[in-house]
C-alpha positions in Angstrom: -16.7 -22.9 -40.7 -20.4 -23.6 -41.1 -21.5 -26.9 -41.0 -25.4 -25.9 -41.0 -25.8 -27.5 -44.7 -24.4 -30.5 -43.7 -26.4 -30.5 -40.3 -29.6 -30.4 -42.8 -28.5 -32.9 -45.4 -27.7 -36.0 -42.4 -31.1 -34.8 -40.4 -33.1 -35.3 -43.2 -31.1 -38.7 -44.3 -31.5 -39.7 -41.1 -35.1 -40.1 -41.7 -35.4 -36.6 -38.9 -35.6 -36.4 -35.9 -37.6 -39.1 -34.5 -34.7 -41.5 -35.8 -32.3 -40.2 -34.0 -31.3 -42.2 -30.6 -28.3 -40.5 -29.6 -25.5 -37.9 -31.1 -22.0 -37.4 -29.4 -18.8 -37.0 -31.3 -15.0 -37.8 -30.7 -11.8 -35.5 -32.1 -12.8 -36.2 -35.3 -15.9 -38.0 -36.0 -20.1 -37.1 -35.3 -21.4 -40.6 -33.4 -25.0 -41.3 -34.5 -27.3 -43.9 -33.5 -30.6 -44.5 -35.1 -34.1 -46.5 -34.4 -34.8 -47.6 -38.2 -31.8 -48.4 -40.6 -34.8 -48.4 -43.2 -34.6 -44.6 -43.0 -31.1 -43.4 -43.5 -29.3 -43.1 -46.6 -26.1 -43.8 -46.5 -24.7 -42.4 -49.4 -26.8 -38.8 -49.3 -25.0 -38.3 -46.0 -21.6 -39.5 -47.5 -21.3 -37.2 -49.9 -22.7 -34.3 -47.7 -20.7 -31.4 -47.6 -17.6 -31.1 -45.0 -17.9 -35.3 -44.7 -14.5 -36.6 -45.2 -15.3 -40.1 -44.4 -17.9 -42.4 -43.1 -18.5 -45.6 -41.1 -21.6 -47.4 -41.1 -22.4 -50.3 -38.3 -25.4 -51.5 -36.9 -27.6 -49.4 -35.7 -25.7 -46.5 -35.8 -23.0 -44.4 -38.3 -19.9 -42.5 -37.3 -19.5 -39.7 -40.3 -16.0 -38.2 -39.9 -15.3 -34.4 -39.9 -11.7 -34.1 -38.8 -10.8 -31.5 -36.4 -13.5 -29.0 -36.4 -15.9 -31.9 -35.0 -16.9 -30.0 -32.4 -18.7 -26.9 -34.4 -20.2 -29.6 -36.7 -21.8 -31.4 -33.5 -22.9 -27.9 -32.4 -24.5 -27.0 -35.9 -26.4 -30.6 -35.8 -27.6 -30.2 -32.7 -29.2 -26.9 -33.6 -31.1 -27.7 -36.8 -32.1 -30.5 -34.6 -33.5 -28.1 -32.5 -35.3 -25.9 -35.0 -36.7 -29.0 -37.1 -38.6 -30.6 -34.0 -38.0 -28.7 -31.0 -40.1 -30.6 -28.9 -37.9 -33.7 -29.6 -35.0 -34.9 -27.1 -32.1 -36.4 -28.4 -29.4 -38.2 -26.2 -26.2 -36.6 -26.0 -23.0 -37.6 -24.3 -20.3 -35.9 -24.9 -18.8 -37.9 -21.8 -19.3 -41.5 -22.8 -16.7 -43.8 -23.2 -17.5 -44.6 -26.4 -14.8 -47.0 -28.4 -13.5 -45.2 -31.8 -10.7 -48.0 -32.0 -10.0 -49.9 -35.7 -11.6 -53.0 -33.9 -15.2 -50.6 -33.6 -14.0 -49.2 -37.8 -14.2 -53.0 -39.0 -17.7 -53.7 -40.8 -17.6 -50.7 -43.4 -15.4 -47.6 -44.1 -15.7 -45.1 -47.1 -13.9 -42.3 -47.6 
């Protein structure tokens, strides 16, 4: 599966690039945080292609892929690449980043 259209729809309604604080992903979800809330809209990226659900909390969003997260993270982190490729984005794949309901509370679509 590609997931390059939906790489380019959450880049731009991310605000780019220079928005972006960190990417990493879980089994099923793309973890995002962001510098200005201001600049990311919410609903573009929710109704992007391949986006099955979404959660938004503050000062980051966790848009949920399913099983093929991984080719999705790899695809985002690409047109990251080519958009600004002077531009380093945090990425750990390692963290132990909390995906639990307690984390899912504040806002869920899907």
């Amino acid at each position: 599966m590609n997931f390059i259209n939906m790489s380019e729809t959450i880049l731009e309604n991310l605000g780019g690039a220079d928005n972006i604080n960190n990417i990493t992903h879980c089994a099923t979800r793309l973890i995002i945080s962001y510098k200005n809330k201001n600049l990311v809209n919410e609903d573009k990226i929710k109704n992007a292609d391949s986006v099955v659900g979404f959660v938004s909390k503050q000062g980051g969003i966790q848009v949920i892929i399913g099983p093929k997260v991984g080719e999705a993270y790899n695809d985002l982190m690409e047109v990251i690449k080519k958009a600004s490729p002077t531009h380093n984005i945090e990425s750990d794949n390692n963290s132990n980043i909390d995906t639990s309901d307690e984390l899912n509370k504040d806002t869920l679509y899907y």
